[in-house]
C-alpha positions in Angstrom: 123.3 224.7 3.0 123.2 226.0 6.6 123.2 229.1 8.5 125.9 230.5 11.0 125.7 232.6 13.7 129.1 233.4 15.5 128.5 234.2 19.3 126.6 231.3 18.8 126.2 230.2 22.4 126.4 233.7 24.1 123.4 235.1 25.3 121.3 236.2 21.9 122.9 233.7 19.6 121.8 230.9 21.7 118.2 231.8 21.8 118.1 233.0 17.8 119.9 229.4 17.3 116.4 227.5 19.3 114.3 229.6 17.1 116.3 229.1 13.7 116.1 224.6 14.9 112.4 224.3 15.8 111.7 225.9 12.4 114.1 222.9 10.9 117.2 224.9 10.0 120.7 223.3 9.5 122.7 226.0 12.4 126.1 226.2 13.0 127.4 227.6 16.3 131.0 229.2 16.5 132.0 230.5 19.5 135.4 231.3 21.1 133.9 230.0 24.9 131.4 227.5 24.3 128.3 227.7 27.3 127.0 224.6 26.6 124.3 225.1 29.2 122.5 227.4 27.0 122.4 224.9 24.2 121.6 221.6 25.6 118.4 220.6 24.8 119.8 221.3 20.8 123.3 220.1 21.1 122.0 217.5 18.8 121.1 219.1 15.9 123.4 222.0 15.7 127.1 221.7 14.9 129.1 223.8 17.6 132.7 224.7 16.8 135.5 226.5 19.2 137.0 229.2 17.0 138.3 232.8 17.2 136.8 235.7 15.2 140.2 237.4 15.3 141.6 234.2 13.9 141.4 235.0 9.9 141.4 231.0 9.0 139.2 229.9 11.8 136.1 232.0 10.1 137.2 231.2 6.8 137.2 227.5 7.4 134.1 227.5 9.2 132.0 229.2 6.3 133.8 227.2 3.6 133.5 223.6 5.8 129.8 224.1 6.5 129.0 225.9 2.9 127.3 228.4 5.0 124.5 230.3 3.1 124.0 233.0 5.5 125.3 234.7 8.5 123.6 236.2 11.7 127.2 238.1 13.1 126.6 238.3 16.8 130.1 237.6 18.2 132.0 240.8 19.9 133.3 242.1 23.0 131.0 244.1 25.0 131.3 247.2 26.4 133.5 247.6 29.2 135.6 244.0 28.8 136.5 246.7 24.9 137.5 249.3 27.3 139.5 247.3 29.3 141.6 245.9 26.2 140.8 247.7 23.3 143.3 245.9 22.0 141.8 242.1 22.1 138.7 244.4 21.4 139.6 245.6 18.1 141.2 241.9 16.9 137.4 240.4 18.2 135.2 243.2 17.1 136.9 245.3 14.0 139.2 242.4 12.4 136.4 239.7 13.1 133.9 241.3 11.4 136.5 242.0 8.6 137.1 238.2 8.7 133.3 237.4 8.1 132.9 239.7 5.4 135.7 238.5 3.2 134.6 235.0 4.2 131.2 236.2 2.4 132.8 237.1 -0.2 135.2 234.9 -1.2 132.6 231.5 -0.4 129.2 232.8 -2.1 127.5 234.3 1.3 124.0 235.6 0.2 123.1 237.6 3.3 124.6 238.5 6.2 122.8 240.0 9.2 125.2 242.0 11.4 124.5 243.0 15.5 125.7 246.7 15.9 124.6 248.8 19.0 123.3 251.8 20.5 127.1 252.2 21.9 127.7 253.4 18.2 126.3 257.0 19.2 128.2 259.0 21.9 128.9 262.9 21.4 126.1 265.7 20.9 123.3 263.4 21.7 119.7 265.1 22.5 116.4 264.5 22.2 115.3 261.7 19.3 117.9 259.3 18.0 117.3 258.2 14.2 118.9 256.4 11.6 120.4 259.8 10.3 122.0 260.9 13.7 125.5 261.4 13.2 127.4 258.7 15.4 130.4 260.0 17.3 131.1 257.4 20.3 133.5 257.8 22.4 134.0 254.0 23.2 136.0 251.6 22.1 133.6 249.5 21.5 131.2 252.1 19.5 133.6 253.1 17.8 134.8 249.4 16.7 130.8 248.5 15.7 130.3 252.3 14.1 133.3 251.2 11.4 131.9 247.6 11.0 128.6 248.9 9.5 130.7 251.5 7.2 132.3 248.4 6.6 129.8 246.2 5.7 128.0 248.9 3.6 131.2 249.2 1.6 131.1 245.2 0.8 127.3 245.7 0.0 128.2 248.4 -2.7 131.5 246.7 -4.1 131.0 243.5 -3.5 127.1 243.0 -4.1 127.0 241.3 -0.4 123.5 241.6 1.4 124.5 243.2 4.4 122.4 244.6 7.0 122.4 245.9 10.5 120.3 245.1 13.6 121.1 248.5 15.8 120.4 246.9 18.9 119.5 249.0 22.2 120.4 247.5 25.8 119.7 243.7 26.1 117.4 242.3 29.0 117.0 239.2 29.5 117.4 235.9 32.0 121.1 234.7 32.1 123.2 237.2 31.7 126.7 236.5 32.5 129.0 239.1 30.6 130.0 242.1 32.3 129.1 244.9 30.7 128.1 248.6 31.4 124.5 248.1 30.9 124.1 244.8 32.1 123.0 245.3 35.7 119.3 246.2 34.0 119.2 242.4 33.6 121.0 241.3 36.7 119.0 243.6 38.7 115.6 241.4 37.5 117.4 238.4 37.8 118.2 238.8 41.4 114.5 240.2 41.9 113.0 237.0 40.7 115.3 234.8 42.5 114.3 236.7 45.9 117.6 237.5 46.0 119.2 240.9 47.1 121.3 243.0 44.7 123.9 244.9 44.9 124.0 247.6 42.1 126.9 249.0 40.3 125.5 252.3 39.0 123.7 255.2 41.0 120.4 255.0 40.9 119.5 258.1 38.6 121.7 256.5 36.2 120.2 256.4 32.9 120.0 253.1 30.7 119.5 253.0 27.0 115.8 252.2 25.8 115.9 248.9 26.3 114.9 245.9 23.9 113.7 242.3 25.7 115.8 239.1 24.4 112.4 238.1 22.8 111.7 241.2 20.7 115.3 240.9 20.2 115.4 237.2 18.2 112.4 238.5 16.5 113.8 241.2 14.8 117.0 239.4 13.7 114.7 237.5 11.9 112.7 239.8 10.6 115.3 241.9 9.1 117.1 238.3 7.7 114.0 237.1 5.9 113.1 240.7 4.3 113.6 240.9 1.0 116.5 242.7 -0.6 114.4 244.8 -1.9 113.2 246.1 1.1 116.1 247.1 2.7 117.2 250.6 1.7 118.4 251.9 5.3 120.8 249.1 5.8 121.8 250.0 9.1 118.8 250.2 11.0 117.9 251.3 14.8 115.7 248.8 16.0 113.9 249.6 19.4 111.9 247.5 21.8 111.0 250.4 24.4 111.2 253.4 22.7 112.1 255.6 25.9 115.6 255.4 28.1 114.5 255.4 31.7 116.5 255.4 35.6 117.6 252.3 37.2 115.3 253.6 40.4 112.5 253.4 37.7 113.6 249.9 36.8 113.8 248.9 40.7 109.8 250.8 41.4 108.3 248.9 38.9 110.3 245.7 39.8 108.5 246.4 43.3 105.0 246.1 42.3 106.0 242.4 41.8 107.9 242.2 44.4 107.8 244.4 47.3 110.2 242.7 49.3 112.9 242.9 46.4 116.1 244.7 48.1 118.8 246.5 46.5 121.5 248.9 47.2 123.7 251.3 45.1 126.9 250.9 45.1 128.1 252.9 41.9 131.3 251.6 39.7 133.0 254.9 38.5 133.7 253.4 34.8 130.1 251.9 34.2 128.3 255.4 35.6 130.6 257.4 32.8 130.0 255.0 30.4 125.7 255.3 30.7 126.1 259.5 31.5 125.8 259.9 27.6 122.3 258.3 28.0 120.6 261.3 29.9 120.4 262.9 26.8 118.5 261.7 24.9 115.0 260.2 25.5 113.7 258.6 22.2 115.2 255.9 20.2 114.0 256.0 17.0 113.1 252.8 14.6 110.7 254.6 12.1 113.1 252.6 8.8 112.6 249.2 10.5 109.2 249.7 10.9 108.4 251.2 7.7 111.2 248.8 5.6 110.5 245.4 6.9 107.7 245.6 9.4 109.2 245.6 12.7 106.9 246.2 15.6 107.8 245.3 18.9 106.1 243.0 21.6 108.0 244.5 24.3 107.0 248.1 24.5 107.0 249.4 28.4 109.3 248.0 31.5 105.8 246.6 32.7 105.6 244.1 30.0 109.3 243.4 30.4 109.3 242.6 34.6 106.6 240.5 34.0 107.3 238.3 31.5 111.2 238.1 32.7 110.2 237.1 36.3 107.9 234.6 34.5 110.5 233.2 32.7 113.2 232.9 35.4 110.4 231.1 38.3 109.2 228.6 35.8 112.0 227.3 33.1 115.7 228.7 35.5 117.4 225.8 33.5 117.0 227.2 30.3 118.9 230.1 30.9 121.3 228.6 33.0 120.0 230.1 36.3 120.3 227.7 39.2 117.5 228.5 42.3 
């Protein structure tokens, strides 16, 4: 029996795929462009196979063909690539995860762990956001991954398939390559670490979602697959690494007590600034369930911890992420 995990070689399902192998798991990869950069020193002992989530047959083959025991759902369009084709957005993001479900179903899936997103909340936001905050985005993409985890709740009632949901703030870390609104809080270390300067597509009082570092990230995708069913009573789940949103001239000040010579400049993208406004109101994102339901607790908890341990990472193994010096 194995495990798959589509968006298998992007930028999380490549590092959950290391973690799954050193622990002697049989992983499957499927991915509809395969980085094989980010999977090299495993190519060997995962299978890796080229398929579309919009493609009904592709994810039903691939789950029957591998008899897949469990899924870690990571593959989707992000956030502005959705806004710029909704349309290939909601085949990839609302039919896909459609497609993995009934794949679930139909070949004997016992669990399958599903990556939704802070993009799933968007109107009337202030102050704390909880499990119980009513989730009216105003993206395509939100509003594609708000219906996939009504979705997967449904097959969990009818269909007695283990769903569950990471809710997963903004991403950091090393290797980054897909555009996406809140992505420059990645590029902007990257380019710190490499000594390089950055030019910034937001303004710098933009506000980015609490963010969640790739390693606290894996973690709890783990976590919340190996907690028992009993456990899980929340389903969908906010799960936080820092708990508080903060500025991308906060990101850049503390970037600079590493690296006082880092330079940047601001050089705001009208789309990506409207898409982070909704952020400024809301300061608190709240994982109380996760916590309390399967023992999360982050590693990651301040931007100090992050910038460290990213420059760290990108100065002593660039290779692994795909980072050339």
């Amino acid at each position: 029996m194995s495990k798959l995990i589509t968006g298998g070689t992007g930028f999380l399902g490549s590092q959950l795929a290391h973690v799954l192998v050193d622990r002697g798991e049989d992983i499957v990869l499927f991915d509809i462009n395969i980085n094989r950069d980010r999977i090299k020193d495993i190519s060997e002992r995962v299978t890796v196979i080229q398929g579309n989530l919009g493609n009904w047959p592709e994810v039903l083959n691939v789950v029957k063909d591998n008899c897949v025991e469990g899924i870690y759902h990571l593959g989707s369009m992000l956030s502005l690539p959705s806004q710029a084709n909704p349309w290939a957005s909601f085949q990839s993001n609302v039919c896909g995860t459609m497609h993995v479900l009934e794949a679930g179903r139909l070949f004997g899936v016992e669990k399958v762990v599903f990556a939704s997103s802070v993009g799933t909340y968007g109107l009337g936001l202030s102050g704390v956001i909880t499990d119980d905050t009513i989730q009216r985005p105003t993206s395509m993409y939100g509003s594609g991954k708000v219906y996939c985890e009504l979705l997967g709740r449904f097959y969990r009632t009818k269909f007695d398939l283990d769903f569950r949901t990471f809710r997963a703030p903004a991403l950091v870390g090393p290797g980054v390559r897909t555009p996406g609104a809140v992505q420059y809080v990645s590029l902007m270390l990257e380019h710190a670490a490499l000594g390089k300067p950055y030019e910034c597509y937001v303004s710098e009082d933009t506000t980015f979602a609490p963010p969640m570092y790739f390693k606290d990230a894996v973690r709890a995708l783990d976590l919340l697959y190996q907690a028992p069913r009993e456990n899980i009573r929340t389903i969908n789940y906010n799960v936080a690494g820092m708990r508080e949103g903060r500025t991308a001239r906060e990101l850049e000040e503390v970037i600079k007590n590493h690296i006082p010579r880092f330079s940047i400049v601001y050089k705001p993208d009208k789309e990506a600034v409207e898409y982070n406004k909704k952020y400024k109101a809301w300061r608190i994102f709240d994982d109380t369930n996760a916590r309390e339901e399967w023992g999360w607790e982050p590693l990651f908890r301040d931007l100090e911890s992050i910038v460290g341990d990213y420059i760290n990472e990108v100065r002593t193994r660039p290779g692994f992420f795909g980072i050339t010096l």
